[in-house]
N, C-alpha and C positions, 0 to 999 in steps of 0.2 A: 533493494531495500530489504534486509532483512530484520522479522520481527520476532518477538519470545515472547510468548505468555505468561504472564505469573500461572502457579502452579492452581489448578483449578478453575483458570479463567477461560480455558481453549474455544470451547462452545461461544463466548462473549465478543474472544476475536473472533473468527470465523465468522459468525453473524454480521457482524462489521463489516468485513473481507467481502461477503456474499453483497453485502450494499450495495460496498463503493461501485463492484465492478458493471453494473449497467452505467453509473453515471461516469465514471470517468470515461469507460467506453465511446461515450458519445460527445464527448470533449473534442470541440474542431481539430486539439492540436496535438489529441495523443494517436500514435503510432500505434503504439502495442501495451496492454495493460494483463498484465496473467498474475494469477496468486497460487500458490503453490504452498504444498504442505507436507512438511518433511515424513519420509514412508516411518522413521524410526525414532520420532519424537514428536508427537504432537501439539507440543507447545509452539514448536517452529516453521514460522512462514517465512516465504520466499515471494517478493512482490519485483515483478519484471516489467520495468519501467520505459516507455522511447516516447520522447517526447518531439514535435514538430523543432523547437527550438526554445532557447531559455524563456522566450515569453510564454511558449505554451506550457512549462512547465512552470510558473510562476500563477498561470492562471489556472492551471489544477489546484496551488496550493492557495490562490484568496478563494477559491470555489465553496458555495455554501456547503458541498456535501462531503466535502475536505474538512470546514470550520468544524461541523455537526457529527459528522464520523471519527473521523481521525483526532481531530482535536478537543471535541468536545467527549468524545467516547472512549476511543482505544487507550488512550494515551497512561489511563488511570489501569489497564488492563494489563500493560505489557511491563515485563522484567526489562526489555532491551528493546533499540530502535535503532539502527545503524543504516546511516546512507550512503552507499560507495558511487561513484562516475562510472563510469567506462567510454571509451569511444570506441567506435569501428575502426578495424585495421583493414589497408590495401583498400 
């Protein structure tokens, strides 16, 4: 998932960012949760996503601190929000 901040917002996501990552962390069905933050633009996060399977990633997203975070906060914060797949090759 990568995310963009409106221009001036960076600190606002971030703070967000810095939330989510204990709670999704301990979500039965997430794998791997990292945020990242681009070295030569601040506006730009990079959220590395692996989910148990489509429920567990369904259950991050009814998750209060998904509703409260993400939805109820970042959402107003960000320029952009794009979510790519990937799957594991071999």
């Amino acid at each position: 998932m990568a995310w963009i901040a409106r221009l001036g917002e960076e600190a606002g996501v971030e703070r967000i960012l810095q939330a989510m990552i204990p709670h999704t962390r301990a979500e039965p069905g997430c794998i791997r949760y990292d945020v990242l933050r681009a070295t030569d633009d601040p506006r730009r996060f990079l959220l590395v996503e692996v989910y148990k399977d489509d429920a567990a990633l369904q259950a991050h997203a009814d998750s209060d601190h998904f509703k409260r975070y993400v939805l109820g906060e970042a959402l107003a914060l960000l320029e952009s929000r794009e979510r790519v797949s990937y799957e594991p090759l071999g």
